[in-house]
C-alpha positions as CSV (number, residue, x, y, z in Angstrom):
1,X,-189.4,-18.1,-45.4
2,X,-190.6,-21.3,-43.2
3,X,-190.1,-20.1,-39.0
4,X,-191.5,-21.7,-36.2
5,X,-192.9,-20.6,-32.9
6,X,-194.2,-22.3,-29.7
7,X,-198.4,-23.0,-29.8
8,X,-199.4,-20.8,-26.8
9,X,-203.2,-20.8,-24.8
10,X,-203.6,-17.8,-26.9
11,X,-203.7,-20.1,-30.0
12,X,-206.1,-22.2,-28.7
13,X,-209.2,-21.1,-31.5
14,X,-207.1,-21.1,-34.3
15,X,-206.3,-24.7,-32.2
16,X,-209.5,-25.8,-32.8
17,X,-209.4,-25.2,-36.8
18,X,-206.0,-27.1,-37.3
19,X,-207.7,-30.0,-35.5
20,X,-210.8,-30.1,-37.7
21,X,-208.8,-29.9,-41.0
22,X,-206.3,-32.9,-39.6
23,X,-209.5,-34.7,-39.4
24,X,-208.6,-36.2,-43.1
25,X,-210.9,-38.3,-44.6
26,X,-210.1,-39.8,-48.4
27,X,-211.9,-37.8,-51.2
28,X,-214.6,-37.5,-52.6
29,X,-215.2,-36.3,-49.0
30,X,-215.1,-32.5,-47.5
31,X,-214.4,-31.5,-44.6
32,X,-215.9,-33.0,-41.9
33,X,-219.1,-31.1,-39.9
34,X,-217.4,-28.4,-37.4
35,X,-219.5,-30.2,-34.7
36,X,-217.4,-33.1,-34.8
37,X,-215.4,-31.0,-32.7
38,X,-217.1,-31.1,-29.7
39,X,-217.1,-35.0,-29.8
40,X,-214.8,-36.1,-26.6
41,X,-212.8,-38.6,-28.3
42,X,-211.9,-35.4,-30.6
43,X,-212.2,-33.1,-28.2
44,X,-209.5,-34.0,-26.0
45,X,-207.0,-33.0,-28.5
46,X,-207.1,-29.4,-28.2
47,X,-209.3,-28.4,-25.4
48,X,-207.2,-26.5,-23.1
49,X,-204.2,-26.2,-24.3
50,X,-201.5,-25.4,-22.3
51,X,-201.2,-28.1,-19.8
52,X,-197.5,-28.4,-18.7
53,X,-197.1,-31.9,-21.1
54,X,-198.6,-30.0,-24.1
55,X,-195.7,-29.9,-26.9
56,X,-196.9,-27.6,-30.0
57,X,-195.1,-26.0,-33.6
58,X,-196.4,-23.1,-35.5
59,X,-195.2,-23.0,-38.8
60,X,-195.5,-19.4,-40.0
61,X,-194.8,-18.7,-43.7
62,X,-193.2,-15.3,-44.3
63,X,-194.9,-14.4,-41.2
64,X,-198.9,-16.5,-41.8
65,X,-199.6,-18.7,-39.6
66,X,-199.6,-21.8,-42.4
67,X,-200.1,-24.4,-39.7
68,X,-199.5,-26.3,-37.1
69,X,-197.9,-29.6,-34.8
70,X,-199.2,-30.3,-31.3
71,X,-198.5,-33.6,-29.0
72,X,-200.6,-33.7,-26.0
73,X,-200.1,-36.6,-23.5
74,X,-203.0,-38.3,-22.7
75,X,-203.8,-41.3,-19.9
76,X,-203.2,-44.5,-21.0
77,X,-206.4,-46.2,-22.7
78,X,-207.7,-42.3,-23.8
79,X,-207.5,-42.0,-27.4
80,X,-207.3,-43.7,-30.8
81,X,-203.2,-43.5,-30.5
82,X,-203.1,-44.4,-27.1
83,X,-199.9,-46.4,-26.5
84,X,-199.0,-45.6,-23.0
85,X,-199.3,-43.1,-20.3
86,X,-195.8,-41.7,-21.3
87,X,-196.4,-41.8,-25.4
88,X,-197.7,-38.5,-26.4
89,X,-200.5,-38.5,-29.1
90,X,-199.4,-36.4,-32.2
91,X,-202.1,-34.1,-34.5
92,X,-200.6,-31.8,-37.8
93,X,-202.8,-29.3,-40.4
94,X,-201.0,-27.3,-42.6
95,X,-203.9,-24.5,-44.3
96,X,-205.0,-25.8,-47.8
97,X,-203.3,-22.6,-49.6
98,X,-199.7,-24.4,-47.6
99,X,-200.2,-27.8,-48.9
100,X,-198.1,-29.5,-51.0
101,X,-195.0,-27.1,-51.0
102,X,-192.4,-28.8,-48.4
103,X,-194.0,-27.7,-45.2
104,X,-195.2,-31.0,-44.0
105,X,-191.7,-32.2,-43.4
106,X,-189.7,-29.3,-41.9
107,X,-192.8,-28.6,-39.1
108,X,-192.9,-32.4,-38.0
109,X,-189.3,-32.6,-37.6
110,X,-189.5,-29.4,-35.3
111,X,-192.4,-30.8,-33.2
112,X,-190.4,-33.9,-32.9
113,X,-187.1,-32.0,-31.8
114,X,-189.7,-30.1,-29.4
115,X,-191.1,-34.0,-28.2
116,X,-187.4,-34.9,-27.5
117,X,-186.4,-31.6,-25.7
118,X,-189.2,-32.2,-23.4
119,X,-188.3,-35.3,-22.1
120,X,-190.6,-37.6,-24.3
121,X,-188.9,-40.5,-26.3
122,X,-191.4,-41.6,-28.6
123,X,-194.4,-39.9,-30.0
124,X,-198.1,-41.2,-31.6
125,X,-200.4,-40.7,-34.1
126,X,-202.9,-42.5,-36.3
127,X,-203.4,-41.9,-40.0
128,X,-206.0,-43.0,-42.4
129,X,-204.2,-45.6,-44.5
130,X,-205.4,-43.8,-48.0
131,X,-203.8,-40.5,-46.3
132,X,-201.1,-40.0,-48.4
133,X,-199.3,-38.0,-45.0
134,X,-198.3,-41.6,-44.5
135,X,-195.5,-41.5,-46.5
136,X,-194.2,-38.3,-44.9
137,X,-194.5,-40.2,-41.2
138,X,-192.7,-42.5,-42.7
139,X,-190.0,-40.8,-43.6
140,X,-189.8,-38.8,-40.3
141,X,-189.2,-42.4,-38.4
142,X,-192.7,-43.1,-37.7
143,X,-193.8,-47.1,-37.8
144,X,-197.0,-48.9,-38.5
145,X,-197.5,-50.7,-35.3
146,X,-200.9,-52.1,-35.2
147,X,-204.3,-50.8,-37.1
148,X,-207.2,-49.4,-35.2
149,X,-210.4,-48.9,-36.2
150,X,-209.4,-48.9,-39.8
151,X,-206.7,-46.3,-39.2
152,X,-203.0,-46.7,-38.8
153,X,-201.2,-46.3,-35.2
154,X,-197.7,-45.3,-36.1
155,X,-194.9,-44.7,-33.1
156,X,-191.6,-42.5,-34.0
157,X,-188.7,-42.9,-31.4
158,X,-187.7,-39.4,-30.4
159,X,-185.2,-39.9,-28.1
């Protein structure tokens, strides 16, 4: 059974794992090094969560912790999604072992819902254009607006 739960400070190493495995790159590649982590165009994604504009999903799987959906607002000109100072900046990891069994869908809806609840009305990410998450943005009401650096910046309206 798929439940959801607010991403709290306490969260904030298990944080730092979603972010690495949203780092997707198209295969043949792994992973990329854990030290990309402390990079600050990365870093700024997860360090010290909590802030009052932080927006984060859990997804827990009959109670696991399978993954999660986080938006953090960002000033304008600060990160590869950067659209505005109002346009929160969107990462999602699901855990390998929850991949590719409906999860994707159902936990970016609810980050969404959380987006609009919280007073934001439209939400950004960037995806690798091989990525095949794409399609599930997509879907969720995300658009291609421009490409950056070789990746897709996608808005979704949210309110």
């Amino acid at each position: 059974m798929l439940r959801f739960r607010p991403l709290t400070t306490s969260d904030q190493d298990q944080l730092w794992h979603w972010l690495h495995v949203a780092l997707w790159d198209p295969p043949p590649a792994a992973l990329r090094p854990v030290e990309v982590l402390r990079s600050p165009g990365v870093r700024i994604y997860a360090e010290a969560w909590g802030r009052p504009s932080d927006v984060g999903v859990v997804a827990q799987v009959s109670g696991i912790d399978a993954g999660a959906c986080w938006l953090r607002l960002l000033p304008a000109g600060t990160g590869l999604a950067s659209v505005d100072a109002d346009t929160p900046q969107l990462g999602i990891a699901l855990e390998p072992a929850f991949q590719h069994q409906g999860h994707g869908r159902p936990l970016l809806r609810e980050a969404l819902d959380a987006a609009a609840r919280t007073g934001y009305r439209q939400v950004s990410l960037t995806v690798h254009p091989e990525n095949p998450a794409r399609h599930l943005y997509a879907r969720c009401g995300f658009v291609e607006v421009e490409r950056r650096n070789g990746y897709a910046l996608m808005v979704a309206r949210v309110a």
